[in-house]
N, C-alpha and C positions, 0 to 999 in steps of 0.2 A: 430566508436565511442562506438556500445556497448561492444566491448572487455575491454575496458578502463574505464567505469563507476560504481562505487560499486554498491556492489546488495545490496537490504533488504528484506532478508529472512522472511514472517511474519505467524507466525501461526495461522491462521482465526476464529478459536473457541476460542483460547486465547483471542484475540482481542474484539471479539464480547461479549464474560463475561465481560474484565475487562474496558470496557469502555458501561458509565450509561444508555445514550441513546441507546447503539444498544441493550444491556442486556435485555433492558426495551421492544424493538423489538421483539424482539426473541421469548419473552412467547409469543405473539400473532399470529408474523409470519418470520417465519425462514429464510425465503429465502427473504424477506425484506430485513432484516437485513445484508449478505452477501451480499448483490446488492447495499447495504447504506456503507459496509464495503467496497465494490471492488470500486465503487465510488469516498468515500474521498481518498485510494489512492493510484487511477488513477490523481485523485488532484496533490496529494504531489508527486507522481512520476515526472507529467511536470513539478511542481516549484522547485523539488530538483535534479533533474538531475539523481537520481538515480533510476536503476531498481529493480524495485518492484516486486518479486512473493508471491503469498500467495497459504498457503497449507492448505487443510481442510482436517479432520480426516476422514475417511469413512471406518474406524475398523469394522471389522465384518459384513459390507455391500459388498453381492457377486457383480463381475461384473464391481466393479467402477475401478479405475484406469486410467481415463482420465483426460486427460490437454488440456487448450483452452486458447484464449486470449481475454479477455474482458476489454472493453476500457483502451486497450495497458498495461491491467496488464497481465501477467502469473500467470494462478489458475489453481492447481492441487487438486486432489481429490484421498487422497493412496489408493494401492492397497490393496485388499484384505487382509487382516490380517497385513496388513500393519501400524503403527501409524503414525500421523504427524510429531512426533519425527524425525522417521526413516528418510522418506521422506525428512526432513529440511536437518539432517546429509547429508543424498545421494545428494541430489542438491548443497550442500554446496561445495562438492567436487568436480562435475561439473562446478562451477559457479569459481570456484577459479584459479585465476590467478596473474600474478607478478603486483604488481601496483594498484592491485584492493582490495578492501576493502569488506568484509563481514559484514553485521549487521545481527542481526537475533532477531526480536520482538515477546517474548515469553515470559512467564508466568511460563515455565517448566525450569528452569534453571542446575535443576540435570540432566534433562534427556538429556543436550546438551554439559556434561560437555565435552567434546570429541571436538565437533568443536571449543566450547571456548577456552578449552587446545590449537588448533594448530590457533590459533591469531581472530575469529570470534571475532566482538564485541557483547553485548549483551543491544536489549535496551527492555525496560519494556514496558506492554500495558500503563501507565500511560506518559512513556517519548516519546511514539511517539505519544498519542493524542496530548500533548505538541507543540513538533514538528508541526506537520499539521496544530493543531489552528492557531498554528504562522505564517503559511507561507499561510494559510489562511485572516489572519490580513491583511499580506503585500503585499498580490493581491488586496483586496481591499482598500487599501489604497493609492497603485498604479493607480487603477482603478478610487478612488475621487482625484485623483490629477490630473489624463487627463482630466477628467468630468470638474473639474474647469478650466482648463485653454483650454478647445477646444471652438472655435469661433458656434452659433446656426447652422451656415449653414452645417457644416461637417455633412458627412454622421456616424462618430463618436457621438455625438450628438444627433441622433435621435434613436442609440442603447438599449435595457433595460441592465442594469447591468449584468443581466446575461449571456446576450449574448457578451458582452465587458470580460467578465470571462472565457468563453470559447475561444474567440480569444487569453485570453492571455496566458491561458494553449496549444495551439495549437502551440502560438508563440514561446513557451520554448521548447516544443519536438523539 
């Protein structure tokens, strides 16, 4: 299955400027923010079916150059003199396959003109908070529709929402 499911390329400092609350994170604390960022989506990753990597910039910091997988997302940190840019290009190429779709959520749109050129789509920090809210909406919305019609005795029932949130993102991987 994951040969077959599109990826969303997303570049992690893009994201976290242009969306209010994590921007608003960041002056405070950074790594917050990236953890609030890998979080919603590792979200939107279970309800959209697709794979989700995020690249963080780490230009001009020696040594870095590691990838890990944090709640089932792929986060990369470029190498050495490396941009995010680059990085997105190079995995892009990697990740591409017949059938599968590329996105890539970025803020840099000249510096991507290259994978755009060969069919990547391009969605903005604005169009993928969009996205997530919404399929944020329609988990819980999901979520008040079992609540109302589960009988008090289920062990459904005596759940907090939260934890009914996470079965239902568990349910979609």
């Amino acid at each position: 299955m994951r040969d077959k499911r599109d990826v969303l390329l997303v570049d992690g400092y893009n994201m976290i400027g242009g969306w209010p609350d994590l921007a608003a994170l960041s002056k405070s604390d950074l790594e917050a923010a990236r953890d609030s960022l890998l979080e919603r989506l590792a979200d939107f990753q279970a309800f959209s079916g697709r794979q989700v990597i995020v690249v963080f910039d780490a230009y001009r910091v020696p040594g870095l150059g590691k990838s890990f997988i944090q709640n089932q997302v792929e986060v990369h940190f470029t190498k050495e003199k490396e941009t995010a840019d680059e990085c997105i290009e190079r995995l892009c190429h990697e990740y591409a396959r017949p059938r599968r779709q590329i996105y890539v959520a970025t803020s840099d749109m000249v510096e991507q003109h290259v994978i755009f050129g060969q069919g990547a789509l391009r969605v903005s920090a604005r169009e993928l908070l969009i996205q997530i809210e919404q399929s944020e909406k329609e988990v819980q919305t999901k979520i008040a529709e079992r609540s109302n019609s589960i009988s008090r005795n289920t062990i459904d029932s005596k759940l907090s929402p939260e934890l009914r949130k996470m079965f239902e993102r568990w349910r979609r991987e």
